[in-house]
Backbone as CSV, one residue per row, in Angstrom:
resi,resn,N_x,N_y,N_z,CA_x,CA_y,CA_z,C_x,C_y,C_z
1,UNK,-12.813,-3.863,23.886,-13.745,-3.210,24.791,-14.572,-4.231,25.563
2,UNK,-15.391,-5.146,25.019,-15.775,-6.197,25.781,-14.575,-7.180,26.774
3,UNK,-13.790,-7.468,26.664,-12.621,-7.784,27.542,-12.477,-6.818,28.182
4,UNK,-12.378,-6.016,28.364,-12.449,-4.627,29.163,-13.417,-4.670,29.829
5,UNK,-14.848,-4.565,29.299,-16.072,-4.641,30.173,-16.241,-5.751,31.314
6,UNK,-15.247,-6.965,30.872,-15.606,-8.178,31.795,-14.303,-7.662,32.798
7,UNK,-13.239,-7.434,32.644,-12.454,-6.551,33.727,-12.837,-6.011,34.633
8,UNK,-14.053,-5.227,33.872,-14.750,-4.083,34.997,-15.935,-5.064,36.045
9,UNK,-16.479,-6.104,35.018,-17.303,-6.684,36.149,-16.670,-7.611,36.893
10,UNK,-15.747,-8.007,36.893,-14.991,-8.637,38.179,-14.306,-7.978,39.149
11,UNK,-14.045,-6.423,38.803,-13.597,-5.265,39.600,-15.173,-4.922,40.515
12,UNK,-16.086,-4.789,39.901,-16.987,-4.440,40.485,-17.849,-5.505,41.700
13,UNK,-17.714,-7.012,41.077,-17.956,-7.922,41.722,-17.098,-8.020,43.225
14,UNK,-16.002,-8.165,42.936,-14.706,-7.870,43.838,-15.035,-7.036,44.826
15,UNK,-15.230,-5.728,44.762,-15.552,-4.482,45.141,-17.301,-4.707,46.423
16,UNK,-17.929,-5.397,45.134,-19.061,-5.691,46.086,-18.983,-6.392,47.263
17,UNK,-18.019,-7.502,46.947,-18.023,-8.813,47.300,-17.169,-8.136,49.080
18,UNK,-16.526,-7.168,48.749,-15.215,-7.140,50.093,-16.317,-5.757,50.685
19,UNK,-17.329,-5.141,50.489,-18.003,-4.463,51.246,-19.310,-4.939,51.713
20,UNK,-19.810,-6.009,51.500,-20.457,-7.110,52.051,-20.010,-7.707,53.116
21,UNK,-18.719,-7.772,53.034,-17.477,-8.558,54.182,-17.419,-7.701,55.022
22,UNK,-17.652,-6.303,54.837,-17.129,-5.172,55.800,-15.759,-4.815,55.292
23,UNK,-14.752,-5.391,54.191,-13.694,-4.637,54.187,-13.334,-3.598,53.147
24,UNK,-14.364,-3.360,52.910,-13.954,-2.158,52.060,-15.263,-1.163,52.420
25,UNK,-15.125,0.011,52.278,-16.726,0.979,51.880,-17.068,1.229,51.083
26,UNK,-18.404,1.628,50.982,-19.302,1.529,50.395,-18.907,2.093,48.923
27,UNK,-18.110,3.442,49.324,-17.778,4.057,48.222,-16.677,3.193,46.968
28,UNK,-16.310,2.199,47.650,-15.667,1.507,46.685,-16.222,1.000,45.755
29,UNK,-17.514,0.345,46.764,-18.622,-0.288,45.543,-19.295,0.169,44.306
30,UNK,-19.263,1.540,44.710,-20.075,2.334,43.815,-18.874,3.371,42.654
31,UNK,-17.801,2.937,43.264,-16.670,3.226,42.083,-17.089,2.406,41.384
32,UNK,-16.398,0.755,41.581,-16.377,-0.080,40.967,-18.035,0.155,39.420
33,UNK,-18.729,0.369,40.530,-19.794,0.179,39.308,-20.068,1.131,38.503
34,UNK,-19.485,2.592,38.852,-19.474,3.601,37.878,-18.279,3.084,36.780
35,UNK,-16.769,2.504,36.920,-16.395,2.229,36.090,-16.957,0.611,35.331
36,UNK,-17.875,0.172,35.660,-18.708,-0.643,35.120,-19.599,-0.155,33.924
37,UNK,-20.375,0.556,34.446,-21.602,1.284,33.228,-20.627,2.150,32.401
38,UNK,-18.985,3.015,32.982,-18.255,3.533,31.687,-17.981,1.983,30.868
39,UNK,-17.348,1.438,31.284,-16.993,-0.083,30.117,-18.380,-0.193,29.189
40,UNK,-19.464,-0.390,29.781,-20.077,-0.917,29.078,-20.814,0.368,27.998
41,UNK,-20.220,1.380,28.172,-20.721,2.676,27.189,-19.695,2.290,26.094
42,UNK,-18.677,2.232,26.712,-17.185,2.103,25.762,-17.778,1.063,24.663
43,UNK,-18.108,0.130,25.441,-18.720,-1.057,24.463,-19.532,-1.021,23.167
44,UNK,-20.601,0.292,24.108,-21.586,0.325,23.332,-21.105,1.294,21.621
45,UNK,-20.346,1.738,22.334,-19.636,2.940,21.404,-18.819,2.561,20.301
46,UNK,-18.328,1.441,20.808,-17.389,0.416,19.481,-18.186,-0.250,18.566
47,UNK,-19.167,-0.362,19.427,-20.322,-1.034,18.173,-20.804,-0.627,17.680
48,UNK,-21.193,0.749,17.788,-21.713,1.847,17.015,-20.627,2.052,15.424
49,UNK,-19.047,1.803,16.013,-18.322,2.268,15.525,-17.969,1.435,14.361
50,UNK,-18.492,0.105,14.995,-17.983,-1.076,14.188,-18.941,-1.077,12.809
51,UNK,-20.188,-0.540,13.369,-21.647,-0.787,12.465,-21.481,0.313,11.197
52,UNK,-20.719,1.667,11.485,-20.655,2.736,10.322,-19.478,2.471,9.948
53,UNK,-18.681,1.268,10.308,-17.351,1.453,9.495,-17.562,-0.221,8.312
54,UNK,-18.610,-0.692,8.881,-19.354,-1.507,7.990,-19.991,-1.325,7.262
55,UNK,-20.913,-0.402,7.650,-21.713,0.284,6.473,-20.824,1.366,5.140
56,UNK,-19.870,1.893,5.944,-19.169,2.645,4.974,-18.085,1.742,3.671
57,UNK,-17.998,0.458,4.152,-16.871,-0.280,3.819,-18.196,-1.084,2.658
58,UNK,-19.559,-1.327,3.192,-20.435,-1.593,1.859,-20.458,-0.981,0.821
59,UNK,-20.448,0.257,0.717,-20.688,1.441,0.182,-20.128,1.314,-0.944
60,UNK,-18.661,1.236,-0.357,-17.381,1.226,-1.383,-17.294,0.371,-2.030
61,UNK,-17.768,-1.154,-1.804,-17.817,-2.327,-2.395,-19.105,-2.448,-3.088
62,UNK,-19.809,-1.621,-2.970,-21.333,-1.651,-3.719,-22.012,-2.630,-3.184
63,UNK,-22.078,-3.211,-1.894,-22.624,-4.249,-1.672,-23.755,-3.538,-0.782
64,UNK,-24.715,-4.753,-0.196,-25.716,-4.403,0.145,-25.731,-3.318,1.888
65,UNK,-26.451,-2.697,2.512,-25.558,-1.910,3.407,-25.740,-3.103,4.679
66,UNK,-26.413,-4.031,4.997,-26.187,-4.722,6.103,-25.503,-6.126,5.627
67,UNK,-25.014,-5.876,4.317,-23.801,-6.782,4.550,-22.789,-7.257,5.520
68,UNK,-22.031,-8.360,5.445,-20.857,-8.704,6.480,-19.601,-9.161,6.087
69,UNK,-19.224,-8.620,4.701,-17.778,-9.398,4.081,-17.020,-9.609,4.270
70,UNK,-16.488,-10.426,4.475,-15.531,-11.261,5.329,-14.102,-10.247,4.520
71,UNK,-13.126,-9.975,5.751,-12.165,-9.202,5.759,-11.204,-10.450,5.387
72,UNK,-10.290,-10.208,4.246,-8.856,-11.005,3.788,-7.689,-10.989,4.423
73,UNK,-7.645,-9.574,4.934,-6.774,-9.238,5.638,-6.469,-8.825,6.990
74,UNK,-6.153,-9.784,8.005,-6.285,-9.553,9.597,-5.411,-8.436,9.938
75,UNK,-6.362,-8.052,10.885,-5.616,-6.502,11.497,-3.873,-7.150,12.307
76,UNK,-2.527,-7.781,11.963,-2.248,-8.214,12.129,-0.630,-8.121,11.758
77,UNK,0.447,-8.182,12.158,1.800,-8.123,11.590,2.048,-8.868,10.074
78,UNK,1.832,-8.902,9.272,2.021,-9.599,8.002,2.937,-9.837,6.800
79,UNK,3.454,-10.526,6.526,5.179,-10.647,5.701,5.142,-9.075,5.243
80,UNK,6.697,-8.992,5.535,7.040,-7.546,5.241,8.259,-7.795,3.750
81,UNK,8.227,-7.303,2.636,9.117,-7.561,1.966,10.660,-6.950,2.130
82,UNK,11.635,-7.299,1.668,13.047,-6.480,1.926,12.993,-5.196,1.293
83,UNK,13.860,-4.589,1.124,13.897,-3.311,0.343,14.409,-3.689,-1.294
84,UNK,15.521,-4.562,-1.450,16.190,-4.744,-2.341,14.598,-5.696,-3.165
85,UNK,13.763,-6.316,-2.777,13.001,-7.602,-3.316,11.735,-6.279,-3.968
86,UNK,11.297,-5.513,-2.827,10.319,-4.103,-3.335,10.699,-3.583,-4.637
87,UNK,11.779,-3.156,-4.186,12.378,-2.038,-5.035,12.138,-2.838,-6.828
88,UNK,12.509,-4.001,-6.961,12.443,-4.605,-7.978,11.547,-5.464,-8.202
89,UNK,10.830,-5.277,-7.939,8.969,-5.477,-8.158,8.673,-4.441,-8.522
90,UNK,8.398,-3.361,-8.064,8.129,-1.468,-8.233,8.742,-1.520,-9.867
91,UNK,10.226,-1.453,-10.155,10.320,-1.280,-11.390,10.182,-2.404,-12.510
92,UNK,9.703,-3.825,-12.170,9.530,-4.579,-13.516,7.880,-4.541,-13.527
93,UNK,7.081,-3.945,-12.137,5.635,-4.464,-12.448,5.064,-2.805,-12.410
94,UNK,5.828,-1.682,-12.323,4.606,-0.456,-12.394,4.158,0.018,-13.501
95,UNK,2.520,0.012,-13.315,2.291,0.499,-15.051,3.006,1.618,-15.561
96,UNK,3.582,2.692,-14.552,3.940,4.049,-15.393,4.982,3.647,-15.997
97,UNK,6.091,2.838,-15.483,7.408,2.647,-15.883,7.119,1.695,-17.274
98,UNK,6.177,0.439,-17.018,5.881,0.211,-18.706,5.541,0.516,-19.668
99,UNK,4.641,1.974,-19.466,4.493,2.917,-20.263,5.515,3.778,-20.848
100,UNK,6.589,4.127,-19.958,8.100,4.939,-20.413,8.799,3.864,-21.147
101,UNK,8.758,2.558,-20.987,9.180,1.694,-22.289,8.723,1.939,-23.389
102,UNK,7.716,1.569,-23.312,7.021,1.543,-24.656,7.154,3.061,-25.536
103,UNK,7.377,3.948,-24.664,7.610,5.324,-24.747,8.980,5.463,-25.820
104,UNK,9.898,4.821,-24.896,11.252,4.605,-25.558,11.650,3.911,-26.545
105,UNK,10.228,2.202,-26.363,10.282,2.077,-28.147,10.129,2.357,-28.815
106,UNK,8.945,3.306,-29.136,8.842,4.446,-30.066,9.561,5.063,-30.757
107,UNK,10.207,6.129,-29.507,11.370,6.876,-30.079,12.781,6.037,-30.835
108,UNK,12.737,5.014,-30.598,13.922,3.974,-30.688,13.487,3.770,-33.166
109,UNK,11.848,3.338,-32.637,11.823,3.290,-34.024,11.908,4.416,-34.730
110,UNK,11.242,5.595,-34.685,11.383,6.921,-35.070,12.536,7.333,-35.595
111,UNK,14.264,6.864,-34.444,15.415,7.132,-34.911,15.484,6.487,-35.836
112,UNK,15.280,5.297,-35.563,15.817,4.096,-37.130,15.493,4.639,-38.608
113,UNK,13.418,4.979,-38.379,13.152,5.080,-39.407,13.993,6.460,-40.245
114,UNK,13.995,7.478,-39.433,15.195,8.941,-39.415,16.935,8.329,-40.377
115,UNK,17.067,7.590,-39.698,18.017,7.072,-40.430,18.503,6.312,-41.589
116,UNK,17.225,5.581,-41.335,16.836,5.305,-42.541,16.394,6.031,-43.729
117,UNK,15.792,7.162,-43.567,15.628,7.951,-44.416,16.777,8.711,-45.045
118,UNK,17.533,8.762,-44.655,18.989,8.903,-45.227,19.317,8.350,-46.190
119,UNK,19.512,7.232,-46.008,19.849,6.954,-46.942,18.745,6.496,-48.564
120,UNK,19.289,7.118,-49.806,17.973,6.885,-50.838,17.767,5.562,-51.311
121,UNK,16.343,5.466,-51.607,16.459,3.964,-52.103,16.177,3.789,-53.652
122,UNK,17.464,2.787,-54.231,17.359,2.959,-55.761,16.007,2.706,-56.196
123,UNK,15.469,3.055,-57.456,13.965,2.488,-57.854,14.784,1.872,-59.422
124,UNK,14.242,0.823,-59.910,14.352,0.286,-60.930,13.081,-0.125,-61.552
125,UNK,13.084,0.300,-63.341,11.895,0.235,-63.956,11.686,-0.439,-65.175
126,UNK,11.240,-1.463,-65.469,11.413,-2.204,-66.703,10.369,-2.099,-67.490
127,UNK,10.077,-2.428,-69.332,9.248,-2.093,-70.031,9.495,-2.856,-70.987
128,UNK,8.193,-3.704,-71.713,8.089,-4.634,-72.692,7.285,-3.906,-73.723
129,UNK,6.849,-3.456,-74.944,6.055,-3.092,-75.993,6.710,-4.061,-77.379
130,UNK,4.856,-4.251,-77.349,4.996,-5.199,-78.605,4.016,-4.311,-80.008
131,UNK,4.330,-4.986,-80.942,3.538,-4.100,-81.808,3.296,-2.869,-81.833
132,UNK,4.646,-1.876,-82.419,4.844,-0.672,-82.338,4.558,-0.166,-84.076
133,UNK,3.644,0.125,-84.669,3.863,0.143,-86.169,4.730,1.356,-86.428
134,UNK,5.626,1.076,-87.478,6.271,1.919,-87.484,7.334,2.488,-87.157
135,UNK,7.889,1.420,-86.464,8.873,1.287,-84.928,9.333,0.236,-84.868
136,UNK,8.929,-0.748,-84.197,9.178,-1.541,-84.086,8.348,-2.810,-83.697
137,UNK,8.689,-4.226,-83.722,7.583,-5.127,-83.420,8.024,-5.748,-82.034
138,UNK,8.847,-6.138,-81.870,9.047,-6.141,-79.924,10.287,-5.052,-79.912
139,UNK,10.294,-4.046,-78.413,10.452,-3.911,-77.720,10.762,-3.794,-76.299
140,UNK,11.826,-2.932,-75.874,11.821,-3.330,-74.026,12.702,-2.223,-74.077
141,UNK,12.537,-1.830,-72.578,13.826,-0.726,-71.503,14.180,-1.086,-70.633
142,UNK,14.990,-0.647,-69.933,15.307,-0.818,-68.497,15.498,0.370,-67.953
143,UNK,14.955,1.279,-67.020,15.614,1.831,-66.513,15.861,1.697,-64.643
144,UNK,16.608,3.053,-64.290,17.130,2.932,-62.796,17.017,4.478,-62.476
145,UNK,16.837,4.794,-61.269,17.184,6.278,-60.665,17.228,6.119,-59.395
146,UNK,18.331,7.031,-58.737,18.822,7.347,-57.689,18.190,8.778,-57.145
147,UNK,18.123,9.220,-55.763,17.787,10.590,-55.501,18.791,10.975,-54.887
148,UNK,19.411,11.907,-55.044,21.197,12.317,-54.472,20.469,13.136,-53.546
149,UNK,20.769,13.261,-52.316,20.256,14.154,-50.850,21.739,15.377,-51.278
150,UNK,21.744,16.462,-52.062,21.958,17.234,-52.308,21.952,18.786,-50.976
151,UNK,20.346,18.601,-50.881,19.914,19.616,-50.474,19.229,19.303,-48.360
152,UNK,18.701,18.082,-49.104,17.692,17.447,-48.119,19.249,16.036,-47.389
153,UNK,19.508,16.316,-46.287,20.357,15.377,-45.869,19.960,14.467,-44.688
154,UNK,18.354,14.609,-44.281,17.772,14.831,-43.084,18.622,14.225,-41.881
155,UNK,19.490,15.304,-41.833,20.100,14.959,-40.393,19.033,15.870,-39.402
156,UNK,18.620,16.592,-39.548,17.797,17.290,-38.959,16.569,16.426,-38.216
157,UNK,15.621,15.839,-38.870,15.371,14.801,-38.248,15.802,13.451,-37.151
158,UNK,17.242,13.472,-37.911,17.907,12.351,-37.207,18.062,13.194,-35.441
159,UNK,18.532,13.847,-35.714,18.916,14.756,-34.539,17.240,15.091,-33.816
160,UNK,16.029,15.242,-33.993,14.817,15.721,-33.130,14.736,13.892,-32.693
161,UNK,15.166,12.911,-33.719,14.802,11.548,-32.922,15.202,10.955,-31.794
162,UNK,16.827,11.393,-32.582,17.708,11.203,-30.721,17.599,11.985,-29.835
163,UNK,16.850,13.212,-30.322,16.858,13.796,-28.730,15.716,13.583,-28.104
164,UNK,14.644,13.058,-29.043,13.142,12.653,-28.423,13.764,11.235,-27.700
165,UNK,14.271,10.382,-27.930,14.809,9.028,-27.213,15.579,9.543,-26.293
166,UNK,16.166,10.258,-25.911,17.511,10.924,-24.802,16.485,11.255,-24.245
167,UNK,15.310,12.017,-23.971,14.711,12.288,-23.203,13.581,11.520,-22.598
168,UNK,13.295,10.686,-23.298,12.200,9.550,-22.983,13.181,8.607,-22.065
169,UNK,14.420,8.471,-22.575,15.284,7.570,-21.760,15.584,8.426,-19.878
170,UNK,15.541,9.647,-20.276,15.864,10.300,-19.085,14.479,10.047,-18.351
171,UNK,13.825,10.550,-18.766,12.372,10.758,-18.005,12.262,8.847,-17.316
172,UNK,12.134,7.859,-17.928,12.455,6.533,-17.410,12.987,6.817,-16.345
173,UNK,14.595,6.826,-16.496,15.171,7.112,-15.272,15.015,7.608,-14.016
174,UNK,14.576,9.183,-14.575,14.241,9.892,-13.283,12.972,9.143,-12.619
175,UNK,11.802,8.586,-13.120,11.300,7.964,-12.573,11.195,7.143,-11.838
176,UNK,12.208,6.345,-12.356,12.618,5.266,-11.449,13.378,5.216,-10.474
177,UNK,13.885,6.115,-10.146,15.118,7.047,-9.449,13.382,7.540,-8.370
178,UNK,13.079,7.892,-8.494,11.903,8.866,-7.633,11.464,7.442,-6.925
179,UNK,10.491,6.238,-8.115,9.675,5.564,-7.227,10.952,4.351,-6.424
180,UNK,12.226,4.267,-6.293,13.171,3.796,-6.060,13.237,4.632,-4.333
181,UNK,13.306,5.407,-4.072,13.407,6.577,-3.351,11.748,6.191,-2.804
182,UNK,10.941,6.779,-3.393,10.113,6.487,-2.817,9.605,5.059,-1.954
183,UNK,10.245,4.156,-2.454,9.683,2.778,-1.767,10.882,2.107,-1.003
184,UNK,11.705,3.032,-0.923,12.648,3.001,0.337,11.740,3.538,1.237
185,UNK,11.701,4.883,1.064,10.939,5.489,2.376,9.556,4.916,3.140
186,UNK,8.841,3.897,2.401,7.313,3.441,2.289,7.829,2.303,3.267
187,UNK,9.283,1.449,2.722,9.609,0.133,3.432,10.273,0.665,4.783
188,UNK,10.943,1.781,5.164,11.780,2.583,6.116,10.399,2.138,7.409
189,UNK,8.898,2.901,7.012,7.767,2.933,7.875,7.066,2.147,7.943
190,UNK,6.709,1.056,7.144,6.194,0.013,7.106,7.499,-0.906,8.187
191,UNK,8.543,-1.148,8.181,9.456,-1.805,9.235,9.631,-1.463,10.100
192,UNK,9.257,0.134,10.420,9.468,0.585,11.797,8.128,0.253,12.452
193,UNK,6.867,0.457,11.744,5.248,0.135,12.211,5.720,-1.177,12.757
194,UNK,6.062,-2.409,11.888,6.662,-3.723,12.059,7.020,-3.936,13.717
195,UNK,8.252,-3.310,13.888,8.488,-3.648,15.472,7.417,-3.002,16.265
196,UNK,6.618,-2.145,15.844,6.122,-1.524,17.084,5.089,-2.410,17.741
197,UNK,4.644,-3.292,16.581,3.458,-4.184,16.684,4.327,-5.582,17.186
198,UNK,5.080,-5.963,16.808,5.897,-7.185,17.437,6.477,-7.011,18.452
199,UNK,6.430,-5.807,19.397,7.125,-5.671,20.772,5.693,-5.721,21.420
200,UNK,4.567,-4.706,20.742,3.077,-4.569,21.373,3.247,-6.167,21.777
201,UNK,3.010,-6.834,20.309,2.318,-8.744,21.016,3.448,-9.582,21.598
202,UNK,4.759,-8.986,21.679,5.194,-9.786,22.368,5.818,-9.746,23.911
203,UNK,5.888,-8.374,24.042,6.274,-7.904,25.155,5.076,-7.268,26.141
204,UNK,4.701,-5.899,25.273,3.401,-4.690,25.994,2.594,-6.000,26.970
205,UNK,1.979,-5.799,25.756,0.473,-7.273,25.981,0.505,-7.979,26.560
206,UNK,1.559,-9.034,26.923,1.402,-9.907,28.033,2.051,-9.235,29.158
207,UNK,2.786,-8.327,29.279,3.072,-7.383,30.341,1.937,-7.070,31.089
208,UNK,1.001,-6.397,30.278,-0.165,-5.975,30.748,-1.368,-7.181,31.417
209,UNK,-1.222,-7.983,30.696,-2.185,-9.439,31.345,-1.871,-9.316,32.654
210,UNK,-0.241,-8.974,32.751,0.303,-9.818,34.287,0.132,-8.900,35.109
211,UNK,0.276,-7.564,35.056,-0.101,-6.642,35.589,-1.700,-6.540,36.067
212,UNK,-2.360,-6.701,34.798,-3.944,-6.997,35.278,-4.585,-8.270,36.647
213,UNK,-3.530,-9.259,35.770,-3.636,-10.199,36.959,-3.799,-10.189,38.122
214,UNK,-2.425,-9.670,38.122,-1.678,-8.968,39.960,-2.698,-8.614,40.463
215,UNK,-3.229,-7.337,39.654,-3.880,-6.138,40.658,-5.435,-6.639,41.317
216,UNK,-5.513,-7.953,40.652,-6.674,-8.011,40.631,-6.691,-9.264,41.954
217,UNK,-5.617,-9.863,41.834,-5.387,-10.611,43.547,-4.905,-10.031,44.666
218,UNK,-4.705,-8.999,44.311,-3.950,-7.646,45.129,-5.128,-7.049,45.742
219,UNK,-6.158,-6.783,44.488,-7.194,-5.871,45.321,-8.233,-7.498,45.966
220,UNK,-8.028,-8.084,46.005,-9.167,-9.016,46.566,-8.757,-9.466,47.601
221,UNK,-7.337,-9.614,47.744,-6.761,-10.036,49.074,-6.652,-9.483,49.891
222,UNK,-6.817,-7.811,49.234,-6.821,-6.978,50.335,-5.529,-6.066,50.743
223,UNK,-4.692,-6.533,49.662,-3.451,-5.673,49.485,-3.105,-4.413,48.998
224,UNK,-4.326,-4.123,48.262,-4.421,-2.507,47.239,-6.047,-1.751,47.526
225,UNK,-5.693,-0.922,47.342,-7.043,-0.170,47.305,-8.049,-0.951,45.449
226,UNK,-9.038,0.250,45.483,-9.666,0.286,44.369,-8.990,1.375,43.484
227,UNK,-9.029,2.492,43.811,-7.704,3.583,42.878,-6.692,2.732,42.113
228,UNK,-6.054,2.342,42.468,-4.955,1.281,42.312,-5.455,0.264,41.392
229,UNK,-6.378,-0.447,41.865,-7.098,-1.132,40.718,-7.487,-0.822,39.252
230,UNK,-8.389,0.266,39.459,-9.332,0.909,38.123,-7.783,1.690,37.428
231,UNK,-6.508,2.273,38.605,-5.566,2.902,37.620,-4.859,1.691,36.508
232,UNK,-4.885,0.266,36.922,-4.444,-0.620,36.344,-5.841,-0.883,35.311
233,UNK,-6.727,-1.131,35.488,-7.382,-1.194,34.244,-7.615,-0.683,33.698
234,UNK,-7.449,0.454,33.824,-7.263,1.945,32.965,-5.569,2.078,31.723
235,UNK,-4.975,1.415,32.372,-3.443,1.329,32.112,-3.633,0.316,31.183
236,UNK,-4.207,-1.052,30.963,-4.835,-1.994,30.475,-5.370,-1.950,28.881
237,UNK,-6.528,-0.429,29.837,-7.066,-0.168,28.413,-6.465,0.542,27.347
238,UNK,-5.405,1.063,28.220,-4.790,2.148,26.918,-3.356,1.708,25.845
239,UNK,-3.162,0.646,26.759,-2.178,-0.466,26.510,-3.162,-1.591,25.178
240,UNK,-4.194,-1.707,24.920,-5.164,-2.468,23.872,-4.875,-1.104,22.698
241,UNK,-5.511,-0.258,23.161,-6.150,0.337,22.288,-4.487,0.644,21.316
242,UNK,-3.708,0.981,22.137,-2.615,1.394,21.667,-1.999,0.124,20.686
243,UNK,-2.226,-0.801,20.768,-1.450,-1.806,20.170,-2.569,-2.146,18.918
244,UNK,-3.619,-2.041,19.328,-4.817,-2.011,17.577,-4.228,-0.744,16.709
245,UNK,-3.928,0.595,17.298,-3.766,1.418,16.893,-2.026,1.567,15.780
246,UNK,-1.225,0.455,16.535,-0.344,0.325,15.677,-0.619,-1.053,14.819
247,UNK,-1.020,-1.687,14.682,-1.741,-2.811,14.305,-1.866,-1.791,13.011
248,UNK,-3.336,-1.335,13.208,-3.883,-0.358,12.237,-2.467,0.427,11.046
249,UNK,-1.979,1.376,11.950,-0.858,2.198,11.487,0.163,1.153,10.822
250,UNK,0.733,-0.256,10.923,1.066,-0.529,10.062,0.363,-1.340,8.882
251,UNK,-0.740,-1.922,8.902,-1.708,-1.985,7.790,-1.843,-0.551,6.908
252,UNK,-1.678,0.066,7.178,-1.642,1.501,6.200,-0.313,1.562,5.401
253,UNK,0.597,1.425,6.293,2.158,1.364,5.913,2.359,0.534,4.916
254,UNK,2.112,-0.660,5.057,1.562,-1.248,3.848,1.258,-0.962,2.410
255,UNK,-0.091,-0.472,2.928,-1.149,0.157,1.754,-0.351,1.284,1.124
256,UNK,0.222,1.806,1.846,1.355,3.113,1.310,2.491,2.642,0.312
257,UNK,2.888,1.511,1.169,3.756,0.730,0.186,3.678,0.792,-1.336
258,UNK,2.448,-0.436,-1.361,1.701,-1.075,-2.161,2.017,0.482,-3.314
259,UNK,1.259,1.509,-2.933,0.862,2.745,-3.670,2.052,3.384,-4.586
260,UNK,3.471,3.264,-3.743,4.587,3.706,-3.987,5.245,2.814,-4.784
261,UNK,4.958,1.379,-5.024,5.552,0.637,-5.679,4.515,0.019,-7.375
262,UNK,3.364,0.632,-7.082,2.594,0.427,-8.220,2.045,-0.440,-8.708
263,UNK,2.200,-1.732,-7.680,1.703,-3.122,-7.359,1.626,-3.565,-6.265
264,UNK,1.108,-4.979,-6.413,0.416,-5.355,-5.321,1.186,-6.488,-4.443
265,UNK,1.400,-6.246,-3.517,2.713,-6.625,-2.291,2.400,-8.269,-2.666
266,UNK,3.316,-9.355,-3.027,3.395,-10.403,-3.032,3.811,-11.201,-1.815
């Protein structure tokens, strides 16, 4: 907006400057300077805008409200990862998916111990007595017992373990299957945001400089009206705003990413 505003005062200067000369009228002049005082509202309006999106951005950080914290991240095209490099970040670093491990080790021990219970475990029991009157003066036993699973075979158990692990194993899956899917689609818009912003700065944008340029030796030389002019800095402005605006839109794409993959973009 301030680059904009100085647009307008060299349009307006211009404007003055060629109805002073006699070659333009009056009414040009007083275009020029109505789209002067709009720039400089525009101006005023971004700063307004800039000041509650500062204050709101304290808020969140608990910091003080006329703070100024320096931003990490420029409004700006910034390494984009592949799909194949995402995708496998998402499943070795998301907490949910390390949680469905640990989920599955569980069930993993549960079966064992299930199976283990199957089978019985011998007990063996030994016995020394000394000084028995009457009986005898040393003594000893040995014994042993087995429990025969007769009745109790717990396959029944065995069977609720594997199916608690079959399903912990599924649920993994499907998860990963979802956030797999999902961070395709996150990287699909985050790469398409990508070009929109690398054609904006490399093509739009200086398109538009040259265009601004032109019009602006065009209208001083006396080759264009003022219409013609203000429609080019008008064209100018919407050509900025539009390219912050995807700027913006893929910084989100991003952040969407980030969300879908359950960590934090390396």
């Amino acid at each position: 907006m301030e680059e904009l505003e100085g647009l307008a005062t060299r349009a307006r200067d211009a404007a003055q400057e060629r109805f002073d000369s006699g070659a333009a009228p009056r009414l040009e002049a007083l275009q020029a300077a109505l789209a002067l005082a709009q720039a400089r509202n525009d101006v005023a309006s971004a700063r307004g805008q800039l000041e509650a999106s500062r204050a709101e951005l304290n808020a969140l950080l608990a910091y003080p409200v006329d703070a100024a914290p320096a931003l990490s991240d420029a409004l700006e095209a910034g390494p984009l990862p592949v799909l194949a490099a995402a995708t496998q970040q998402a499943l070795a670093g998301n907490a949910e998916l390390l949680s469905l491990d640990k989920q599955i080790d569980v069930q993993r021990a549960k079966l064992a111990l299930a199976r283990a219970m199957r089978h019985p475990d011998p007990a063996v029991s030994g016995a020394f007595t000394y000084d028995a009157p009457g009986e005898f003066t040393y003594g000893w036993r040995v014994g042993a017992a087995v429990a025969l699973p007769v009745f109790t075979t717990g396959r029944a158990d065995v069977a609720v373990a594997e199916a608690g692990l079959t399903r912990a194993i599924a649920d993994r899956d499907a998860r990963s299957a979802q956030i797999a899917g999902t961070v395709a689609s996150a990287v699909a818009r985050a790469t398409a945001a990508r070009q929109t912003v690398d054609r904006y700065r490399t093509e739009i944008l200086p398109a538009a400089l040259d265009v601004e340029r032109l019009a602006e030796e065009s209208y001083r030389a006396g080759q264009s009206g003022l219409p013609a002019y203000l429609q080019t800095v008008q064209y100018a402005r919407d050509a900025r705003q539009r390219a912050l605006q995807a700027a913006l839109d893929y910084q989100m794409a991003l952040a969407d990413l980030e969300r879908a993959m359950g960590t934090p973009l390396r």
